[in-house]
ZADO-1210 file (C-alpha; in nm, 4 decimals, padded with zeros to 6 digits):
<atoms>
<atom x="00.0000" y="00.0000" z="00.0000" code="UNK" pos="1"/>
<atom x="00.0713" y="00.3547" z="-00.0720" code="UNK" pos="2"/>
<atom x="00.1743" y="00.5476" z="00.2117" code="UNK" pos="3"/>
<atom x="00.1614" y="00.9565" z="00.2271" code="UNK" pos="4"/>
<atom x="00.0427" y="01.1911" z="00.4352" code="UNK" pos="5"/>
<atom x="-00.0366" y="00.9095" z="00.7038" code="UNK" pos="6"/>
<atom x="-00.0199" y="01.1187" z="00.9701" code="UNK" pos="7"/>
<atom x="-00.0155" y="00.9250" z="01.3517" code="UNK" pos="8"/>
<atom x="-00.3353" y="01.0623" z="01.5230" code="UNK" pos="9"/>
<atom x="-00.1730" y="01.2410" z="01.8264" code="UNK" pos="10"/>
<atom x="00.0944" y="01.4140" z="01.5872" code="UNK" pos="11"/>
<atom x="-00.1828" y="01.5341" z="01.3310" code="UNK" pos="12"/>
<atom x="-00.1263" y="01.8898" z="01.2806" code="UNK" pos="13"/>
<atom x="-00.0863" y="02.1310" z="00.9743" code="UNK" pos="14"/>
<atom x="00.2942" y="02.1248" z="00.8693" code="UNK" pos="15"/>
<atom x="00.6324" y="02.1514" z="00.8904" code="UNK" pos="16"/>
<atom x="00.8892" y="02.2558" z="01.1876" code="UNK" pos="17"/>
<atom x="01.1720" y="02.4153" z="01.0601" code="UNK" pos="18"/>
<atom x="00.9749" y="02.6045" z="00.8254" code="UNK" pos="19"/>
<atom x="01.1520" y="02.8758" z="00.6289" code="UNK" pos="20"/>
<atom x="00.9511" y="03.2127" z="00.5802" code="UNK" pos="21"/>
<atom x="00.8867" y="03.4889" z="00.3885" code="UNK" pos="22"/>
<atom x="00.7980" y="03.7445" z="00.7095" code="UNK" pos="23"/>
<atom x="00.8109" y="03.7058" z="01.0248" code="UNK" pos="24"/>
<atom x="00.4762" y="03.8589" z="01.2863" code="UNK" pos="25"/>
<atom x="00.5327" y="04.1772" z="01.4296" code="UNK" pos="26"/>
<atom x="00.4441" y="04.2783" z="01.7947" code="UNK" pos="27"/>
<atom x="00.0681" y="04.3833" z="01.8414" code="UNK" pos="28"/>
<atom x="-00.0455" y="04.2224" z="01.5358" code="UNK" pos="29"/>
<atom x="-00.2171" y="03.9252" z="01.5092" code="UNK" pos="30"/>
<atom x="-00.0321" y="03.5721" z="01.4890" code="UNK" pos="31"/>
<atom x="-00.1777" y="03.2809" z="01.1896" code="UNK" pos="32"/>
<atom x="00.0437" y="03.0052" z="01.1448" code="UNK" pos="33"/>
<atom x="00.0788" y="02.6982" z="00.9552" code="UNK" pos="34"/>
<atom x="00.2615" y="02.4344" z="01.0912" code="UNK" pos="35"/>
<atom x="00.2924" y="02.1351" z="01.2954" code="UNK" pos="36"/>
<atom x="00.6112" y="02.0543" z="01.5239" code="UNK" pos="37"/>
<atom x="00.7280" y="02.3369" z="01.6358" code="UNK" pos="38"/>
<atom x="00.9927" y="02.4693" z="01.8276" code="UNK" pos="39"/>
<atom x="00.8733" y="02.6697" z="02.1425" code="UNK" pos="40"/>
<atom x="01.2133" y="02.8131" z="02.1972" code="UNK" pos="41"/>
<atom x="01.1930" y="02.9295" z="01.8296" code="UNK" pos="42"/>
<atom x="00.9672" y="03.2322" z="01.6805" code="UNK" pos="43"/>
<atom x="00.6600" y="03.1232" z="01.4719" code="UNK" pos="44"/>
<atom x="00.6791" y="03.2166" z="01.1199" code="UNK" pos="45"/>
<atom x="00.4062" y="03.2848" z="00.8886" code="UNK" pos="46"/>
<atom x="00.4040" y="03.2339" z="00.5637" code="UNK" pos="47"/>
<atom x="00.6366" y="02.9506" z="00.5350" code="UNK" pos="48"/>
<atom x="00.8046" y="02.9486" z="00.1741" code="UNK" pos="49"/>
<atom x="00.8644" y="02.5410" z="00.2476" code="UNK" pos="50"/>
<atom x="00.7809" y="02.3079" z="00.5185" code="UNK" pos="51"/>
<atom x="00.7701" y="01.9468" z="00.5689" code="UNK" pos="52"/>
<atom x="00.4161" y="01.8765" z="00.6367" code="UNK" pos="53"/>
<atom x="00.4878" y="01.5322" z="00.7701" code="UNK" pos="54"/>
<atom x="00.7813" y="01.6135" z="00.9980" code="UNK" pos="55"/>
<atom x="00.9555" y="01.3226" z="00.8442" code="UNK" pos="56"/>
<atom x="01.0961" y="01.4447" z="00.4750" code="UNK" pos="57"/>
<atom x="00.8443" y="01.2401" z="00.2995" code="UNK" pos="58"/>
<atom x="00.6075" y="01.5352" z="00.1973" code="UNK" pos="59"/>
<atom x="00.7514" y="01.8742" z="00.1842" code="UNK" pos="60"/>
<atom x="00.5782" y="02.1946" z="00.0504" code="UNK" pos="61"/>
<atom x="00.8103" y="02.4021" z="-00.1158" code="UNK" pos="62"/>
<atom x="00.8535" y="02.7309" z="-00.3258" code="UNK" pos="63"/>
<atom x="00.5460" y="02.8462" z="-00.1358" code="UNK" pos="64"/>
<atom x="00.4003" y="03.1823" z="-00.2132" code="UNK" pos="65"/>
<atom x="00.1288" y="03.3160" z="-00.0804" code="UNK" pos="66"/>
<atom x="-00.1427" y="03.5102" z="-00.2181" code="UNK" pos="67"/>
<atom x="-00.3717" y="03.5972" z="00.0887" code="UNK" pos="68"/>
<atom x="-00.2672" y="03.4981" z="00.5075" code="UNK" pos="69"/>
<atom x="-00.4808" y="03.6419" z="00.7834" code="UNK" pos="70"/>
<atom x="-00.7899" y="03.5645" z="01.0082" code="UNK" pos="71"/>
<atom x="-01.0013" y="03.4883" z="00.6615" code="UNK" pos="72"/>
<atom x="-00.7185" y="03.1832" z="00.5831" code="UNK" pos="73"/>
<atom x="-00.3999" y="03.1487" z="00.3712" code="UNK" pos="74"/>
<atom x="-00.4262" y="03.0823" z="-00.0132" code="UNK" pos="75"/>
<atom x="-00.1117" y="02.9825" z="-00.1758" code="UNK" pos="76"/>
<atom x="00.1259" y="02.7926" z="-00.4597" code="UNK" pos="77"/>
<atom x="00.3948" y="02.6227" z="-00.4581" code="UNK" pos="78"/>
<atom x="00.5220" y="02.2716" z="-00.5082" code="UNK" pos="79"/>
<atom x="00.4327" y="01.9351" z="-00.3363" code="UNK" pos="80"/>
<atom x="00.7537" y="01.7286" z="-00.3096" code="UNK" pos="81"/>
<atom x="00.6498" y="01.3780" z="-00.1614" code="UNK" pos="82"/>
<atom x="00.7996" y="01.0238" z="-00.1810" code="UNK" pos="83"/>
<atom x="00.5645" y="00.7331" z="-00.2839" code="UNK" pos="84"/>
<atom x="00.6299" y="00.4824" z="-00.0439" code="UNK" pos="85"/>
<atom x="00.6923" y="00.1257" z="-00.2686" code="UNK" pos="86"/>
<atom x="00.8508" y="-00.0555" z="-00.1309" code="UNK" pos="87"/>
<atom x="00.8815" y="00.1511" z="00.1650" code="UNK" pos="88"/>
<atom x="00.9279" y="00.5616" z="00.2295" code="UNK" pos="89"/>
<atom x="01.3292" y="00.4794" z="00.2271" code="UNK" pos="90"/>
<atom x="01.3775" y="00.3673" z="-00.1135" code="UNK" pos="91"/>
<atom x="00.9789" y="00.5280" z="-00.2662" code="UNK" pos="92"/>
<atom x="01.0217" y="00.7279" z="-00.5604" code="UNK" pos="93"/>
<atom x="00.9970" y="01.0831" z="-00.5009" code="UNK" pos="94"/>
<atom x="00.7530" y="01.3116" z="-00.6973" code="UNK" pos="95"/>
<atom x="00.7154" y="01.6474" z="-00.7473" code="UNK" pos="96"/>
<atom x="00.3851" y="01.8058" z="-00.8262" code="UNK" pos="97"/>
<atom x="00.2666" y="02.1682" z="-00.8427" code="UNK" pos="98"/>
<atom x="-00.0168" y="02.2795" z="-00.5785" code="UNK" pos="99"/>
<atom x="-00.2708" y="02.5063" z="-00.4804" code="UNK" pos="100"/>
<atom x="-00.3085" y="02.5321" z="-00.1411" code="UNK" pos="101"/>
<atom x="-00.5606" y="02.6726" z="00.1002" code="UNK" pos="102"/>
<atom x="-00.5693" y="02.6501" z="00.4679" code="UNK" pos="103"/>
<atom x="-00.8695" y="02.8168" z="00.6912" code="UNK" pos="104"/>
<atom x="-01.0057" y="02.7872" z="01.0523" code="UNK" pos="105"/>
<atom x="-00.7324" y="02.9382" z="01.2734" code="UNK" pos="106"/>
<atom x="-00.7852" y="02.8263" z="01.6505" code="UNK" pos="107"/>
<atom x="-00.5630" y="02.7888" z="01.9110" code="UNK" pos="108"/>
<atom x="-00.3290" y="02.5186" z="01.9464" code="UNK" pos="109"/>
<atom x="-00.4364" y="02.2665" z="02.1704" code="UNK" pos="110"/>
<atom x="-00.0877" y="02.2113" z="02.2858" code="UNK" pos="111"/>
<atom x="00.0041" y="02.3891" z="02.6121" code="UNK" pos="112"/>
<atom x="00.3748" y="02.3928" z="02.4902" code="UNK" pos="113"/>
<atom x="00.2668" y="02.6299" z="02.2021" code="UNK" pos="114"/>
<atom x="00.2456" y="03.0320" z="02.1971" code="UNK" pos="115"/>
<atom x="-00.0708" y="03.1163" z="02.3546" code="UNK" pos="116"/>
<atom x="-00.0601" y="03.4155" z="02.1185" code="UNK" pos="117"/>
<atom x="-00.0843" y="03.1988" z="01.7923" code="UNK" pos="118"/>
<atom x="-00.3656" y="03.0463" z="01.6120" code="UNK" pos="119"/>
<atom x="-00.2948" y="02.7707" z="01.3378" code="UNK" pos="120"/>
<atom x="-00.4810" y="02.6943" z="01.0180" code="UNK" pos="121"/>
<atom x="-00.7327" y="02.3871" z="01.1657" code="UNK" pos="122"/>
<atom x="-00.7958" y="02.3127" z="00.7894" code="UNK" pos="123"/>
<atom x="-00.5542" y="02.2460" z="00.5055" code="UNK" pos="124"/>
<atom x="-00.6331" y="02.1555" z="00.1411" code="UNK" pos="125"/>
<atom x="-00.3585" y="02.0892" z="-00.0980" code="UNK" pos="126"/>
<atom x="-00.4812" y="02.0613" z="-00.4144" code="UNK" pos="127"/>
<atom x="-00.3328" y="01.9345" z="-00.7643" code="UNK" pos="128"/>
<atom x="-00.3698" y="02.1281" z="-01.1178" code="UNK" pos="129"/>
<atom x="-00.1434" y="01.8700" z="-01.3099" code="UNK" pos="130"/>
<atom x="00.0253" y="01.5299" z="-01.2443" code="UNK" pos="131"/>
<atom x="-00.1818" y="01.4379" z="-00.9216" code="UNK" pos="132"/>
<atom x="00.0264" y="01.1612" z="-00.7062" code="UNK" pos="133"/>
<atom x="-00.0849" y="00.8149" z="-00.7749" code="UNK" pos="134"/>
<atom x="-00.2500" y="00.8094" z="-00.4135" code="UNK" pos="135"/>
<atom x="-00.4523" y="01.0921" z="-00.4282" code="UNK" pos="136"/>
<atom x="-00.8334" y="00.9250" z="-00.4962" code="UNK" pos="137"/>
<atom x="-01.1120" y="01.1604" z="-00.4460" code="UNK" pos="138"/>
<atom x="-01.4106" y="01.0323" z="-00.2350" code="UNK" pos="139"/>
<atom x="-01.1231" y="00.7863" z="-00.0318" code="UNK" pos="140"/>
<atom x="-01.0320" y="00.8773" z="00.3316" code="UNK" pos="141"/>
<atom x="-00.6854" y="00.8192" z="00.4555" code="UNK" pos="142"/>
<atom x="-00.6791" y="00.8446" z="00.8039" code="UNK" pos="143"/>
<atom x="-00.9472" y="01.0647" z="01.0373" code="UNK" pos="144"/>
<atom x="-00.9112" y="01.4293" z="00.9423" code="UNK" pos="145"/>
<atom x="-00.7524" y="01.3310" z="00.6425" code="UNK" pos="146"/>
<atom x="-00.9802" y="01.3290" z="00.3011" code="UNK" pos="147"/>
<atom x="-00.9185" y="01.2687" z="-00.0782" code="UNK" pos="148"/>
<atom x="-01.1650" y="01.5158" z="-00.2370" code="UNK" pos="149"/>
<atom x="-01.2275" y="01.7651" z="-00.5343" code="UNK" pos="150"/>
<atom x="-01.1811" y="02.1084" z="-00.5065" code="UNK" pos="151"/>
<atom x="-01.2473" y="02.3398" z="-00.7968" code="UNK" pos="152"/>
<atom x="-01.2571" y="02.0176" z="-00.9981" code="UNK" pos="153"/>
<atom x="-00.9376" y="01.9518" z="-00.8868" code="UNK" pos="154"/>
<atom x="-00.7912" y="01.6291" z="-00.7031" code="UNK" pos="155"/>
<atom x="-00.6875" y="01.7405" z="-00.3729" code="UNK" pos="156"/>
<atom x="-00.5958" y="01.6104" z="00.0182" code="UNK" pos="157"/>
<atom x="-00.8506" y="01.7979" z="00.3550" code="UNK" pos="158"/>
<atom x="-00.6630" y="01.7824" z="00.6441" code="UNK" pos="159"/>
<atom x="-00.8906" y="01.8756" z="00.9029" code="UNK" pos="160"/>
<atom x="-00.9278" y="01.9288" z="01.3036" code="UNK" pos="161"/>
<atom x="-00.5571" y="02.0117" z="01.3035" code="UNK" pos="162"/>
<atom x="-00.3282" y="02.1132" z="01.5584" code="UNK" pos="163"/>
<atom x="00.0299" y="02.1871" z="01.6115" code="UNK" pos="164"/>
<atom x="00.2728" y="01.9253" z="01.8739" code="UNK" pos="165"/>
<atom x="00.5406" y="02.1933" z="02.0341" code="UNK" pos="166"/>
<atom x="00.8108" y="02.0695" z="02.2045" code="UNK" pos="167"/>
</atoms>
């Protein structure tokens, strides 16, 4: 079986921990994050321009940019880089895919390690205009919180009920 984007149910969050980003939040102004595994000795960055959305290499988000981030959600493209796991996530083939991605519902993280001050995207679509990943079946579910669906007629993964680990 196909393996991607299995996500272990007390780890299931948004994305990536050592995220690199395009701006970091200012004092006073609201905080929206995407991310899972985070650093709490580390700032939170928004608008991550790649992160590993699995914590593990085998699905990274990369060459992010984002056209809309605030309380309304985060809208963004960018690139899906994940590894097909056959025969196992070790030797799986990686493939690279370009994405739309849309995440929504910021709440609190549910974490007591994370910044109080920060709410993370709860929901998370990635969604694929070309060359969708062998796995991806719309109408299939994954794992709880974790959907194959179509968006804008377009094959895509909902992540949903997320929340950040920190620490």
């Amino acid at each position: 079986m196909i393996r991607l984007l299995a996500l272990p149910a007390a780890a299931l969050a948004v994305f990536g921990a050592s995220a690199l980003a395009t701006a970091a939040p200012q004092a006073g102004t609201p905080v929206f994050a995407i991310g899972k595994c985070y650093d709490p000795d580390k700032t939170v960055l928004t608008q991550p321009a790649t992160f590993d959305y699995n914590c593990d290499g085998t699905g990274v988000l990369q060459d992010m940019v984002w056209a809309t981030w605030g309380p309304d959600g985060a809208r963004g493209t960018g690139t899906d880089s994940s590894v097909q796991c056959q025969p196992n996530c070790a030797q799986g083939t990686r493939l690279v895919n370009p994405v739309v991605v849309h995440a929504w519902n910021p709440q609190p993280a549910k974490d007591a390690a994370c910044p109080a001050d920060v709410r993370y995207f709860g929901d998370l679509t990635i969604a694929y205009p070309q060359g969708v990943p062998p796995w991806i079946t719309p109408g299939a579910q994954w794992s709880p919180g974790t959907d194959f669906v179509t968006i804008d007629g377009l094959p895509a993964v909902h992540f949903s009920g997320l929340s950040p680990m920190c620490g």
